[in-house]
Kinemage of the C-alpha trace (Angstrom):
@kinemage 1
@onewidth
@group {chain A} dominant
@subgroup {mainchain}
@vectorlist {calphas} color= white
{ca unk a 1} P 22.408 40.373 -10.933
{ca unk a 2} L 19.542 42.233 -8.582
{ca unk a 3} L 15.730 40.943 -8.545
{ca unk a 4} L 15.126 44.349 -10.127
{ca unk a 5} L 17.221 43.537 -13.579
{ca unk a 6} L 15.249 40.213 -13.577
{ca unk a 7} L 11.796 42.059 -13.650
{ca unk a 8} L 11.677 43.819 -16.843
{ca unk a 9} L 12.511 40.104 -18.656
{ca unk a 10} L 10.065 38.390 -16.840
{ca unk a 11} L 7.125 40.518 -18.072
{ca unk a 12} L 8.473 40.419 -21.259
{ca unk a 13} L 7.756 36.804 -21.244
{ca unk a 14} L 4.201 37.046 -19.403
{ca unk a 15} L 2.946 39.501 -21.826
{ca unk a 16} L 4.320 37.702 -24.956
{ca unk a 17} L 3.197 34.320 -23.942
{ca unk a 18} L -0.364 35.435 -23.087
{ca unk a 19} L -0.791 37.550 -26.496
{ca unk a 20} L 0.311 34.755 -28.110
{ca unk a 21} L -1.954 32.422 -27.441
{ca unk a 22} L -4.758 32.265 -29.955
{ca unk a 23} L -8.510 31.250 -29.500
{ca unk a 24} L -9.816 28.229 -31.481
{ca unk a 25} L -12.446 29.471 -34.231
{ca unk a 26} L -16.120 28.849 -33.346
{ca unk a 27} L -17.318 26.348 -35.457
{ca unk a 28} L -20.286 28.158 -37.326
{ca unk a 29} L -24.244 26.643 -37.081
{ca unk a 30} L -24.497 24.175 -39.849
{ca unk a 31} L -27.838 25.518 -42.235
{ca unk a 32} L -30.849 23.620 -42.270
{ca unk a 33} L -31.980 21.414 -45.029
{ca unk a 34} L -35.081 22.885 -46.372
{ca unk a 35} L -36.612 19.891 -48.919
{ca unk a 36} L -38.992 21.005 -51.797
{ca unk a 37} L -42.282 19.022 -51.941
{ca unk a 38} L -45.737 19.174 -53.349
{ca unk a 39} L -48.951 18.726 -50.840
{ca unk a 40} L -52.409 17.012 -51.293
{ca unk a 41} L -55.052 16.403 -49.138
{ca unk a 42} L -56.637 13.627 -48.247
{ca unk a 43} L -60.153 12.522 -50.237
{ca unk a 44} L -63.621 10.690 -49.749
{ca unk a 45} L -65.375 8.975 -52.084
{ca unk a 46} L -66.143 5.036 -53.015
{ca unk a 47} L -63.084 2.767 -53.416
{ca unk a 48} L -63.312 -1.155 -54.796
{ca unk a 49} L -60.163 -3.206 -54.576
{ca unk a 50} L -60.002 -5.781 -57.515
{ca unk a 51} L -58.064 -8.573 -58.740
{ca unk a 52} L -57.121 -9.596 -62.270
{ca unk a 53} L -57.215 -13.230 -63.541
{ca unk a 54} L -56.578 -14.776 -67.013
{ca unk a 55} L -59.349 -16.195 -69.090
{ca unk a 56} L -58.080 -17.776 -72.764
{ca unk a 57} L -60.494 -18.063 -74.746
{ca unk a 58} L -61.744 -21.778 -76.238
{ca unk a 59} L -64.431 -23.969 -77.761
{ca unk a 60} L -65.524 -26.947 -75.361
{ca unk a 61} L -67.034 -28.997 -77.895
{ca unk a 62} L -65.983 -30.027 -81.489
{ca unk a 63} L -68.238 -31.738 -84.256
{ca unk a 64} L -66.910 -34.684 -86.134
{ca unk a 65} L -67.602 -35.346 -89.526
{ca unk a 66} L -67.312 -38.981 -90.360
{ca unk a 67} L -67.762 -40.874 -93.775
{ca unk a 68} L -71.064 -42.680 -93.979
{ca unk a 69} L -69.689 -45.681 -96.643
{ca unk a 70} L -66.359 -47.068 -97.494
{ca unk a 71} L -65.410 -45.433 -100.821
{ca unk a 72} L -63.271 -42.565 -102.181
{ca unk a 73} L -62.933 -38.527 -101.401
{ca unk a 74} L -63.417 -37.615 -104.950
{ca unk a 75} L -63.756 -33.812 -103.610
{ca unk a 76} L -62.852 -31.914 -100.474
{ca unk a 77} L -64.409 -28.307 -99.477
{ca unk a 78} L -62.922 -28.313 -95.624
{ca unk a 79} L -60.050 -25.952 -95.285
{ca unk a 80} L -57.772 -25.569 -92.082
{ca unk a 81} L -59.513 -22.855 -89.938
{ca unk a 82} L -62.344 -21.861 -92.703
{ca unk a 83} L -65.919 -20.927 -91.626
{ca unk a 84} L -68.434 -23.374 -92.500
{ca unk a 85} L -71.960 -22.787 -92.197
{ca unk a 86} L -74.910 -25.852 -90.798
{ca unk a 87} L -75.703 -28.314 -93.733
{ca unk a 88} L -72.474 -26.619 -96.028
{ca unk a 89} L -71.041 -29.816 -98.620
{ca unk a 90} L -67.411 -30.010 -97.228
{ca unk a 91} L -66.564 -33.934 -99.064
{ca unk a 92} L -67.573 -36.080 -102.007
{ca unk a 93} L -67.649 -39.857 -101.027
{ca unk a 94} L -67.576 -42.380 -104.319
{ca unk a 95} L -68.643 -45.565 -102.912
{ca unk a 96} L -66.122 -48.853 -103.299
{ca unk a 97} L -68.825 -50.595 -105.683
{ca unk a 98} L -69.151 -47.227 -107.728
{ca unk a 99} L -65.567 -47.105 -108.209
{ca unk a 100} L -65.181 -50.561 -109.105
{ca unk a 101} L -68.084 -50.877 -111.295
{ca unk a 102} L -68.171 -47.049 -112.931
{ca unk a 103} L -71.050 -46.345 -115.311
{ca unk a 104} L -71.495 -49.972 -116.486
{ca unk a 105} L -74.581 -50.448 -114.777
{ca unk a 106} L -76.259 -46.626 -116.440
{ca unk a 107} L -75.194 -47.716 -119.937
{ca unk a 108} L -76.524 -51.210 -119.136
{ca unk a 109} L -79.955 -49.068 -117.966
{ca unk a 110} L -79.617 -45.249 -118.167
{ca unk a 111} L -83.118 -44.875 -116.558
{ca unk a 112} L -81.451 -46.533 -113.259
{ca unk a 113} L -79.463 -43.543 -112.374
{ca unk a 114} L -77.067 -44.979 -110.557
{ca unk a 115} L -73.800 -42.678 -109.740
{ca unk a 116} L -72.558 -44.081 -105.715
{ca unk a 117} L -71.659 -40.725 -105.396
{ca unk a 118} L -72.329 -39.206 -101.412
{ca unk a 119} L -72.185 -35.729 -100.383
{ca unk a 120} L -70.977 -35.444 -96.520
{ca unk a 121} L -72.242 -32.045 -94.949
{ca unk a 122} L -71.330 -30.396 -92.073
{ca unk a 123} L -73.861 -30.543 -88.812
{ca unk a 124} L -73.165 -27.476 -87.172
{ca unk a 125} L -71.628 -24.050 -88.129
{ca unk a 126} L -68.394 -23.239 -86.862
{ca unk a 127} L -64.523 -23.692 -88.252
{ca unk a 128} L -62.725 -26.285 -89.354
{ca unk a 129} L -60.168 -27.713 -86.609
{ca unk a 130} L -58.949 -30.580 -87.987
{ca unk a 131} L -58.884 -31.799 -91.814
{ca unk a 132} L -58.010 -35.815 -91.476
{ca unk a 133} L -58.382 -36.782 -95.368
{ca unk a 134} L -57.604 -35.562 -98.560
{ca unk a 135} L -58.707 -36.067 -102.236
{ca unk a 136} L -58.421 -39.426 -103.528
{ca unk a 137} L -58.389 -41.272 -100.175
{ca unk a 138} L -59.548 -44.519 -99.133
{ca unk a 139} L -61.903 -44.316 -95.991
{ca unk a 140} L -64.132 -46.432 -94.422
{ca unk a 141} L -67.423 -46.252 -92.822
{ca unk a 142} L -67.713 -43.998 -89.680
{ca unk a 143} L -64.232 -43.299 -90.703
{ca unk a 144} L -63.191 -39.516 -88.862
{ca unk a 145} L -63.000 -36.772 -92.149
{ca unk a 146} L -62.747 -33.425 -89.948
{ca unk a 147} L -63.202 -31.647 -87.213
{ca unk a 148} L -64.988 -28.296 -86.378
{ca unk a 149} L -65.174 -26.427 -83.393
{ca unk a 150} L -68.937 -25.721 -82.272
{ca unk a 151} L -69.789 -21.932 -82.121
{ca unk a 152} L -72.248 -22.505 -79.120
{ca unk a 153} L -69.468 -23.373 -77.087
{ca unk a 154} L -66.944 -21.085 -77.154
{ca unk a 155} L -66.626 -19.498 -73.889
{ca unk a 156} L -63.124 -17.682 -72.187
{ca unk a 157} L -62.328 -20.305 -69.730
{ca unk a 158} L -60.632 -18.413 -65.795
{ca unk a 159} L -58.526 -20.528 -63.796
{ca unk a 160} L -59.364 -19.126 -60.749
{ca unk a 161} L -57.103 -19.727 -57.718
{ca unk a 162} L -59.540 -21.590 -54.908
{ca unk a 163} L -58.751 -18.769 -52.368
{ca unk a 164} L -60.315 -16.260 -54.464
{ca unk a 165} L -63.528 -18.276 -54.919
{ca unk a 166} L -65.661 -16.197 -52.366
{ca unk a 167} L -65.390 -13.209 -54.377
{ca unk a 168} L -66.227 -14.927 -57.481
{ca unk a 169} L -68.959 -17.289 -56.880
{ca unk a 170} L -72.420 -15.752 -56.433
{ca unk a 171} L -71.520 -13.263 -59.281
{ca unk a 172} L -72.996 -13.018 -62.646
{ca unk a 173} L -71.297 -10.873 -64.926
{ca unk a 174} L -67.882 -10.225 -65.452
{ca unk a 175} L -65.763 -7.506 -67.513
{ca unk a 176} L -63.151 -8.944 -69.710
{ca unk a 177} L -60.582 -6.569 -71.227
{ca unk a 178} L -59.134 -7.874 -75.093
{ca unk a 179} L -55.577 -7.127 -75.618
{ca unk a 180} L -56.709 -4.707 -78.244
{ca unk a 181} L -58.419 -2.627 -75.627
{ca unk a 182} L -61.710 -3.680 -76.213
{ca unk a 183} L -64.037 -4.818 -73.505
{ca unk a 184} L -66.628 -7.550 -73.012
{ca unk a 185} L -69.404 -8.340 -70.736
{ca unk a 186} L -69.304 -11.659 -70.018
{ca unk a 187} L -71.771 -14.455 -68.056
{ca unk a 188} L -70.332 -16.909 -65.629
{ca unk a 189} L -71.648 -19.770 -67.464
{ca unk a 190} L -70.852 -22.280 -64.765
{ca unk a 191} L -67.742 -23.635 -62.776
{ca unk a 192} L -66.414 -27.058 -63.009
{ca unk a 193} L -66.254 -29.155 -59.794
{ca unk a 194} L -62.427 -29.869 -60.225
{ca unk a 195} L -59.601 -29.006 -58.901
{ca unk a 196} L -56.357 -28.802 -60.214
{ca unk a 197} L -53.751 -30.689 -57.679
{ca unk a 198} L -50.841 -29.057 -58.690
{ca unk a 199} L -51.735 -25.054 -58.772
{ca unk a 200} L -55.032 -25.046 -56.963
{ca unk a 201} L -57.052 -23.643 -59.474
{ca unk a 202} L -60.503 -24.352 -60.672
{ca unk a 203} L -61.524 -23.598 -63.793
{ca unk a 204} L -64.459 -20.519 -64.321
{ca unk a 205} L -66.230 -20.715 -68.057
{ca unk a 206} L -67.510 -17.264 -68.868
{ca unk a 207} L -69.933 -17.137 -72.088
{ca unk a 208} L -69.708 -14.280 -73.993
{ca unk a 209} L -71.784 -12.636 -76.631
{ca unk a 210} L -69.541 -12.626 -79.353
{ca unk a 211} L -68.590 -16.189 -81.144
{ca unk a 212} L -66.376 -14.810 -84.096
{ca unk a 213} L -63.343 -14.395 -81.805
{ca unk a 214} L -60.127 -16.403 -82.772
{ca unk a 215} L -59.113 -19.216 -79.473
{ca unk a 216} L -56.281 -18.868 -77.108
{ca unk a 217} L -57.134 -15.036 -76.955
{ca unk a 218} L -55.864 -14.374 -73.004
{ca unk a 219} L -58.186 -12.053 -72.270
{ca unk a 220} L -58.204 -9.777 -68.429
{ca unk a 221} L -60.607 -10.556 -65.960
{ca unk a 222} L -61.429 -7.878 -63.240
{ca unk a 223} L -62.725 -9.107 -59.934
{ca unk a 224} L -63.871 -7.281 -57.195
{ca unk a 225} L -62.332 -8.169 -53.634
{ca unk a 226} L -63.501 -4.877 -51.474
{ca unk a 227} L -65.480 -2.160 -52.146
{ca unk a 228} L -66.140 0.796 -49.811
{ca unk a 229} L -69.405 3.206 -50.304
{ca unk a 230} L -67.451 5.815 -48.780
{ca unk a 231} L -63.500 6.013 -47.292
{ca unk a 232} L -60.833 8.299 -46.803
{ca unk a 233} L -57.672 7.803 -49.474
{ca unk a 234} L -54.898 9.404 -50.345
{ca unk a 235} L -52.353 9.389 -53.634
{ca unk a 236} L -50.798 6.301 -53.421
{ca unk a 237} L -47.208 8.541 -53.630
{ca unk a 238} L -48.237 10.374 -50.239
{ca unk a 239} L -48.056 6.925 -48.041
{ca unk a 240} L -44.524 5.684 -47.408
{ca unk a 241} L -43.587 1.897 -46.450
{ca unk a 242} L -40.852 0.207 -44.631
{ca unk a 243} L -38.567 -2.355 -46.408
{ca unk a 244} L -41.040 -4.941 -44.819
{ca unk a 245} L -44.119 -3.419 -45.701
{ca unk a 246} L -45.646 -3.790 -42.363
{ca unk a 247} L -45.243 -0.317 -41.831
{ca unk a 248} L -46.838 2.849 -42.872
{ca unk a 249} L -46.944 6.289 -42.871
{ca unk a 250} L -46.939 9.910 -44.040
{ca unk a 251} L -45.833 12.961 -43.825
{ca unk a 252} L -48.417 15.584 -42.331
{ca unk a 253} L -47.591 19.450 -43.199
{ca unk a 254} L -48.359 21.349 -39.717
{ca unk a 255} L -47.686 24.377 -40.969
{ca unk a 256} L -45.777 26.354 -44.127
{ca unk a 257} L -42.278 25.022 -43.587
{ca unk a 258} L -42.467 21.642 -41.311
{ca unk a 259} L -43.716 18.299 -41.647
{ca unk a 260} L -43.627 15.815 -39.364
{ca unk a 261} L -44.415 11.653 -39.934
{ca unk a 262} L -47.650 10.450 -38.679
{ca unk a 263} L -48.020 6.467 -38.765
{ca unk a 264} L -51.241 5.196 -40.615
{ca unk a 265} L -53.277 2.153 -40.675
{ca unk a 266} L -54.139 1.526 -44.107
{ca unk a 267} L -56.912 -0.298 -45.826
{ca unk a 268} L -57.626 -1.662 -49.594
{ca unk a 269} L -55.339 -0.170 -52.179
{ca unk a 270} L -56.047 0.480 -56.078
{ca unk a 271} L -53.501 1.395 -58.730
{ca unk a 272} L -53.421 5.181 -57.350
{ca unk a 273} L -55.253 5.784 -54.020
{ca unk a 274} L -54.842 3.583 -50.547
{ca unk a 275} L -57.184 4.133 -48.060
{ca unk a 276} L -56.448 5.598 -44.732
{ca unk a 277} L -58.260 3.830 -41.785
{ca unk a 278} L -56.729 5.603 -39.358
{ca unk a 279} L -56.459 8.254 -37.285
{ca unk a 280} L -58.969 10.185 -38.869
{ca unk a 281} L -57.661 13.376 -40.806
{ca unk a 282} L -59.899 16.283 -41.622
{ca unk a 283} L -60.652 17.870 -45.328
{ca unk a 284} L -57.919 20.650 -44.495
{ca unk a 285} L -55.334 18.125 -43.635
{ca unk a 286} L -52.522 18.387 -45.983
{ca unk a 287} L -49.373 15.545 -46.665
{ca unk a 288} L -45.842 15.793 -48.479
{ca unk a 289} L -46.788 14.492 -52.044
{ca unk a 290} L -43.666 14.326 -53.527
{ca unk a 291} L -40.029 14.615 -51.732
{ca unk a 292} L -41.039 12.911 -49.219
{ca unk a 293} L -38.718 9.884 -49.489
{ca unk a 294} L -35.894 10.010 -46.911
{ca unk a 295} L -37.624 12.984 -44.713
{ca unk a 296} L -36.916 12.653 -40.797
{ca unk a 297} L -39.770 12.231 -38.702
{ca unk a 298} L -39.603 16.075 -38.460
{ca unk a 299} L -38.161 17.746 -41.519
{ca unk a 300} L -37.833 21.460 -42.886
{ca unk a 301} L -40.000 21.778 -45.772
{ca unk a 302} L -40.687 23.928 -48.676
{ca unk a 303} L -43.710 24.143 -50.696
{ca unk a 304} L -43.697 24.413 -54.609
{ca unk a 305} L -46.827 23.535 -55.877
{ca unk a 306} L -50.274 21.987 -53.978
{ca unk a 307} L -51.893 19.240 -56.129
């Protein structure tokens, strides 16, 4: 066979093998995640930061109502938790020698009048606590009857932890929220010079001026940490944390589509604002209100609605 013959195969070979051979496929540009989010901007006005403490409320002192002879309870008037007014008849004391004797000295001399019959009232107003004795008892003299708890004294008594005392000493009045929504003003009264050991508490009595109130009525006490005349906040919702909460930050909008995370300093913090101590932003500032969990530092951005 001639080198001519082998020609015509061998660029049958060269062109098949090089039309054969196929290009890989370009990989196309992968689209851009575009996030929806609201905006705000940031705000200036006063802030306070408070803290909230439990106050029950109680009556400090009680009034004891004691028999004043030995004798018989031939009536009782004191009901468990009844309201009983200053000088109100709550027992009837017979005397021993009444009992024994009955009305054999009157018929013996009806202008004598005798009857051994004593009439215990109560001192002070306020409700019974405490009913010892009932009807037909045997008591003796200075013998405890009842109980009541003294309306002067009831007060809504704070244990306030000792850390918390400079915020809390040098104050006057205090609001106290009811469970039922209500709110009192209430006096700091005093504070008692203990300490508890155990939980480092010392107890805060604040009067109020309202005495009809039932006891062990936890009441909320707001107190008043920080309060700023004028500071920068924003929506608590705008200012993201680490898992450590050491670190903070948010998500500035530079411009209709991007936003890009700016650390923050941040100062006190109330149930829907934190304040922003630094850097300083401007009025016209705005920040990723919502959908902003999970941005990267710079993130594609579209705006729905500006709060």
């Amino acid at each position: 066979m001639n080198s001519r013959s082998l020609i015509g195969p061998l660029a049958f070979l060269l062109i098949t093998s090089c039309g054969g051979k196929k290009e890989a496929p370009t990989t196309p540009q992968e689209a851009k995640v575009i996030t929806p989010v609201t905006v705000t901007t940031i705000s200036t006005a006063p802030m306070a930061e408070y803290v909230e403490l439990n106050a029950t409320s109680s009556f400090l002192q009680k009034s004891v109502v004691k028999a004043s002879a030995n004798g018989y309870l031939s009536d009782v008037n004191a009901q468990l938790g009844k309201f009983v007014n200053a000088g109100q008849q709550l027992f009837t004391l017979k005397t021993k020698e009444a009992h024994a004797i009955g009305n054999s000295i009157n018929a013996l001399d009806s202008t004598f009048k005798f009857s051994g019959i004593i009439y215990i009232k109560a001192s002070t107003a306020g409700y019974v606590a405490e009913v010892n004795h009932q009807a037909g008892d045997y008591v003796q003299d200075g013998e405890q009857l009842a109980s009541l708890s003294d309306l002067k004294s009831f007060v809504f008594v704070m244990n306030l932890p000792y850390e918390l005392r400079p915020y809390v000493l040098g104050k006057k009045n205090v609001l106290l929220s009811m469970p039922d929504g209500k709110s009192l003003m209430g006096t700091i009264s005093y504070v008692a010079p203990i300490v508890d050991s155990a939980s480092q508490t010392q107890n805060v009595f604040i009067s109020v001026a309202q005495n009809n109130l039932p006891v062990n009525v936890i009441a909320k006490v707001r107190v008043e940490k920080i309060s700023r005349t004028n500071t920068t906040s924003l929506p608590k919702p705008a200012v993201l944390a680490d898992e450590t909460q050491t670190n903070f930050w948010v998500m500035q909008v530079i411009d209709s589509s991007t936003a890009v995370k700016v650390p923050i300093k941040k100062g006190i913090e109330t149930n829907d604002r934190v304040e922003v101590l630094s850097p300083k932003f401007s009025a016209q500032d705005k920040f990723v209100l919502s959908g902003n969990y999970g941005l990267a530092d710079t993130a594609k951005i579209k705006i729905v609605q500006h709060q």
